[in-house]
N, C-alpha and C positions, 0 to 999 in steps of 0.2 A: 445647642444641641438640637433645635426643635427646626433650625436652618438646613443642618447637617440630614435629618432624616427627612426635611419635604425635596431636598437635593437625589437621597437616595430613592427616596418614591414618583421623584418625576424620570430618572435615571431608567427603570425599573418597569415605568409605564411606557417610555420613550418607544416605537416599533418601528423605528427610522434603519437601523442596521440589521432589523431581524431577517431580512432576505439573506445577506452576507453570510450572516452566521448557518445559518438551515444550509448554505453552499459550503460551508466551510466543512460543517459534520458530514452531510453524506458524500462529499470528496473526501475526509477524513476515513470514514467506514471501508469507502471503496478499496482505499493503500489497504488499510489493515487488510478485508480480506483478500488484495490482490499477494499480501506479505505469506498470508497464512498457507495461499493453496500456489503459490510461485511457484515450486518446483512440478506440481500436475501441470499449469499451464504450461510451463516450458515444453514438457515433454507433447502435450497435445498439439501446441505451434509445430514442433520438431515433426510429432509424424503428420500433420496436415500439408504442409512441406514437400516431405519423403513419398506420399500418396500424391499430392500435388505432380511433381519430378515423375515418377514413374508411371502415373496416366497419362503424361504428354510424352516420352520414353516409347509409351504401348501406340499412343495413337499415331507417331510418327512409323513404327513400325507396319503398321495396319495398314496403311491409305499409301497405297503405291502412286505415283505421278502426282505427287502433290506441289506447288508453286515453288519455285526456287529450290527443287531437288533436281538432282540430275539421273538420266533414267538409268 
């Protein structure tokens, strides 16, 4: 028994894989809140996108004789 518990206390003391682990929880946290608030992200990617598309829509409009249009 007294093998068994200087095993779990050198175990215990061990800080050889605590990097790992510390990488593992806050990639762990990250999913969960990427899980929690998925569907806001989507929709914010969606219209950053749709604003994205339609300011280069506008600036193409805007700027007459621009490279590779025809006049």
């Amino acid at each position: 028994m007294k093998k068994v518990w200087q095993q779990v206390k050198s175990f215990w003391s061990n800080e050889d894989g605590l990097g790992t682990l510390e990488m593992l929880l806050i990639l762990a946290i990250i999913v969960i809140i990427a899980i929690a608030f998925r569907k806001w992200i989507v929709e914010w990617v969606n219209k950053l996108f749709s604003d994205t598309n339609s300011d280069i829509q506008n600036t193409k409009n805007i700027v007459p004789n621009t490279p590779g249009s025809t006049p």
